[in-house]
C-alpha angles and dihedrals in degrees: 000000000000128000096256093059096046083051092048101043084048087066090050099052082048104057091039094063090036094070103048101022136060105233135283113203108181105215092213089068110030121007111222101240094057084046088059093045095061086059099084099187144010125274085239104131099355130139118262128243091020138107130164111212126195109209145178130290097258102043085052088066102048090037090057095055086046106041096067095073133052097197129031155124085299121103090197099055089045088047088055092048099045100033107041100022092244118167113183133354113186151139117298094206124049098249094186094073112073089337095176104062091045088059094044081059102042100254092129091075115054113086139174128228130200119195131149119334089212102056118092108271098205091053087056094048091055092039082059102041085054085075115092083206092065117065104177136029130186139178116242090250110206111236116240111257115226110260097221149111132187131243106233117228130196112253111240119230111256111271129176105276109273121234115317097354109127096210145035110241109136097226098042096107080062093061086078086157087074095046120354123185099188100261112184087200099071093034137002096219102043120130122195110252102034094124149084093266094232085154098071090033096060091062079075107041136331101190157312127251085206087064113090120187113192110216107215103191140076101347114279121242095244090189098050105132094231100051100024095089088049095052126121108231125183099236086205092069100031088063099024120091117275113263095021122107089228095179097047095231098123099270140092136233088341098170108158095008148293145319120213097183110048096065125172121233098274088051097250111143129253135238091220117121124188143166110183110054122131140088130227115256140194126230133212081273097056089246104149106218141161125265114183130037131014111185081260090128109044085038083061096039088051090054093056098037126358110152115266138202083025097122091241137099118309136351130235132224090244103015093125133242089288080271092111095259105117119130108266128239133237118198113219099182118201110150112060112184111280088005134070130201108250124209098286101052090035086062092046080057091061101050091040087056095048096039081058111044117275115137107189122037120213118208123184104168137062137174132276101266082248097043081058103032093212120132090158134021082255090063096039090052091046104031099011122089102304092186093041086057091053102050096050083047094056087046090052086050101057129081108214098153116072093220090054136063104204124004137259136230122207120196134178119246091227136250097248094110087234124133095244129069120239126260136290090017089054091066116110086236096061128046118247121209129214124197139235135199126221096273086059091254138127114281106248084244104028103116113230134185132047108041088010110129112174142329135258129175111294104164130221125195094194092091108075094152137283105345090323097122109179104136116254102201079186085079094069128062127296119212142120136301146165112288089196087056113115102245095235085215106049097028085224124099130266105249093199144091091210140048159147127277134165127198147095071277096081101030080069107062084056098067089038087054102046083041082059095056100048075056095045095045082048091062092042093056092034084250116150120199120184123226093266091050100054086043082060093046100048091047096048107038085075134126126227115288101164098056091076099037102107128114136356136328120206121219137145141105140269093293099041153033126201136178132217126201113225101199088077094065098051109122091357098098103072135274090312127298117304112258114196094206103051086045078057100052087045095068089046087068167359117261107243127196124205118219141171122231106256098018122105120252121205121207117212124185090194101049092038097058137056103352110331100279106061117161115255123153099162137091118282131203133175142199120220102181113217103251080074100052092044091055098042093037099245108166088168146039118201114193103183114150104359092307139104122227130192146149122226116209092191141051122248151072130306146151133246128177122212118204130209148160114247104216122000135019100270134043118256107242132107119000093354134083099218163136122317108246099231122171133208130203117226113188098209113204115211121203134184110236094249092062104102094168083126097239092148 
């Protein structure tokens, strides 16, 4: 009998006794502690009847011929189907789209079973782990649903753009997150400035149609009137016969995207995208509530692109100029009404989006600290979600735009008020955004602090003034949702294309979007950055956060006041808030610093970036290779606070690059939640006194 039908008969034999016996783990063959260790996270929230294993080398391979069939002339398939109630085992990652580097990374081995939802799922994972061929085992863990709803608002009828507004979309004044002038109309507390200043940035650029953001979140309306003319569609299957996986990549009919959560039998995703799935419920209370969507996903996907200048509702950051340009969005579905993507099929989104062309991937959701067990980068990458790991790491890997060499990820901190960002966004190898309100400020539930990397406009509608406590939903974003989505707080729906959300959510689809048009302004001048470079970009084109963060800021309802101490917050936002024209102005060059033979130049990280007062408290470094200080006659390198120090004896160029952590003191890695290690190059031009060519 060969080796892959003992293997597989040994499954069998697993997963039988699993489901009627407690476990037996002979201590000759496997010791219990190694067999726990195997097991990475807790069974808490996780999906039952469902385990992903990571195995050897050599069971990946007999696995993959067997786990495409549920029935076949193998005995040991149909074992596993009759006895144990089994009803798939196959590859988590789609091995027939650029194989070899997946195999280069791992991804081959990592597989999903599905078994019995009845049967005890702890028994099964030690039942699994007992097996020298697995090395890994993890519980589907359910992804946290976002606990949100809009507030609808009315659309405006289409006037000319007012003052200095660029384009004509009616709601745009109320977008006050991409320039707002203060107005105390929309909000009491606003202060002007407080933006992204995309006004300034789109005289530059306002979108490609060759970037492509995959929104990984509730599915996207493809056919909203205000984002259908910015989707990304498959032309394959658009043109292609229903039912039929036209393309070849493992899915069928996906048009516009993907959706995680509505799997086939065989596991395999679908091309269905839906918005409005869900049902009201009624709780031990009889309290009648909604449980499904909630308009999260197509209120992220209009921040980063609706479609501006179109005469109609709300514009995006990176919506275009209404000449069909705007950045095109991906829909990476993985909540599903009453269901959720787990790991597994969170990190399927990830490689789909990247096998397929996005570029940046937005993610506005996260787990519960217990549901992910990660309280360092250390504990994410071992009992964390291992495949989830791999598949955001082969996204990062690949290069799917043409003015980029590697991807990005995007996450929201989190809205838990806690001074650590969620996982997975709180990872050094993801950006984390924080979120503001109108008066600048922290949002009273934005967490701050450690993985945490920059700030972006996140809304509250908490802060109405000075203990006048009505809510002002206008203090939130504004940005579009699904009409035909049932309103979670009125069990009616919503009745509207556009509202209002507030969240770390929707701070998160800012920075995707302005990182979309560096990218886009990158296509546009034949410019190619590579992954590290636009990290770089979005974490130090940033304004002062900290100057304003002292004292208290009041906030609360009709029944309540509260106080929040803004100290707390100082250098605990990130590196400053994101601003889209200066991201612009990174990629059109290079920083340069001018310097006189025999005087010293100081080197400052926080004077050189953003604009001139970014928030660093960690340590720095820099390299200056020695072809550099050969050239510019620098015998000696002082680092003291932060800053570099030298003093040139000849005249000419050379490069230095500063290093910093974006957001927090230390960098994220190992046993610590941290900053993101990002570099920036500095060309220093050195003169002789006598030079008066008025280069300074």
């Amino acid at each position: 009998m060969n080796k892959g039908r003992i293997l597989m008969f040994a499954l069998v034999a697993l997963l039988t006794s699993a489901c009627v016996t407690d476990p037996v783990i002979d201590e000759g063959v496997v010791a219990e502690k190694s067999v726990a260790k195997k097991i990475i996270n807790t069974s808490e929230n996780a999906a039952p009847g469902e385990l992903i294993l990571y195995v050897d080398e050599e069971t990946a391979d007999v696995w993959s011929q067997a786990a495409s069939v549920t029935r076949s002339d193998s005995g040991a398939i149909d074992a596993l189907n009759v006895d144990c109630g089994a009803t798939s085992l196959h590859p988590v990652f789609n091995m027939n789209i650029n194989g070899e580097q997946k195999r280069a990374m791992n991804m081959h081995r990592w597989f999903v079973v599905r078994f019995d939802k009845e049967a005890d799922i702890d028994v099964v994972a030690q039942k699994f782990a007992a097996m020298s061929e697995v090395e890994r085992v993890e519980f589907a863990t359910v992804l946290m649903r976002p606990q949100m709803s809009a507030r609808p608002a009315q659309e405006r009828m289409a006037t000319r753009a007012d003052g200095d507004a660029p384009f004509n979309d009616p709601m745009l004044e109320l977008q006050w997150h991409y320039h707002n002038q203060g107005l105390q109309s929309i909000y009491k507390t606003s202060k002007e400035g407080e933006d992204i200043n995309a006004f300034a940035a789109w005289k530059y650029t306002s979108g490609s149609n060759q970037i492509v953001v995959a929104v990984m979140d509730e599915g996207v309306k493809y056919n909203h009137p205000d984002l259908e003319a910015n989707m990304w569609k498959n032309q394959a299957e658009l043109n292609g016969q229903p039912g039929v996986d036209d393309d070849g990549n493992g899915v069928v009919d996906d048009i516009y995207g993907v959706n995680c959560v509505d799997l086939s039998a065989s596991g395999k995703l679908s091309g269905n995208i839906s918005w409005d799935q869900g049902s009201i419920k009624t709780d031990s209370k009889g309290n009648k509530y909604w449980d499904g969507d909630v308009g999260h996903g197509t209120h992220v996907a209009g921040t980063v692109a609706a479609v501006n200048n179109n005469g109609l509702g709300v514009a995006g950051v990176a919506g275009g100029s209404g000449n069909g340009d705007g950045v095109r969005i991906m829909s990476i579905q993985i909540f599903d009404g009453e269901d959720n993507s787990t790991f597994a099929t969170n990190a399927r989104g990830a490689e789909y989006a990247a096998d397929n062309g996005a570029c940046i991937l937005q993610c506005s959701w996260g787990y519960p600290q217990s549901a992910a067990s990660a309280t360092t980068d250390a504990d994410y990458e071992q009992y964390g979600a291992g495949v989830e790991l791999a598949g955001l790491r082969y996204f990062v890997s690949q290069s799917s735009c043409s003015a980029m060499r590697g991807n990005v990820v995007i996450f929201a901190a989190g809205n838990d008020a806690k001074a650590s960002a969620d996982y997975p966004g709180a990872y050094n190898e993801f950006i984390a955004v924080t979120a503001y309100a109108p008066d600048g400020l922290p949002t009273t539930y934005t967490n701050y602090n450690y993985g945490c990397n920059v700030a972006a406009p996140g809304g509250d509608f908490w802060i109405t003034g000075e203990y006048s406590f009505d809510y002002a939903f206008e203090g939130s974003v504004l940005s579009t949702i699904p009409a035909e989505t049932v309103d979670p707080a009125t069990l009616q729906k919503y009745g509207t294309d556009y509202g209002y959300m507030q969240g770390t959510s929707m701070a998160c689809p800012h920075v995707s979007g302005i990182a979309a048009l560096v990218l886009s302004y990158a296509v546009e001048n034949g410019i190619t950055l590579t992954n590290t470079q636009l990290y770089d970009i979005i974490t130090s084109s940033v304004r002062n956060i900290d100057n304003r963060l002292t004292g208290t800021k009041v906030y609360g309802d009709k029944t309540a006041t509260y106080m929040m101490g803004l100290d707390s917050y100082k250098g605990k936002m990130g590196t400053g808030k994101i601003d889209a024209l200066m991201a612009i102005q990174s990629v059109r060059g290079t920083i340069c610093v001018p310097a006189i033979v025999g005087e010293e130049i100081e080197l400052d990280p926080a004077k050189l970036v953003g604009d001139g007062s970014i928030s660093i408290t960690g340590y720095n470094s820099f390299d200056i290779d020695d072809n550099t200080k050969s050239r510019l006659g620098i015998d000696k390198v002082d680092l003291f606070g932060g800053k570099v120090y030298f003093t040139p004896k000849n005249a000419g160029i050379g490069m230095v690059t500063l290093k910093y952590i974006a957001g927090g003191k230390t960098v994220g890695g190992g046993n610590t939640t941290g900053g993101k290690l990002m570099e920036k190059e500095v060309v220093v031009v050195v003169r002789d006194t006598n030079d008066n060519g008025g280069w300074m």
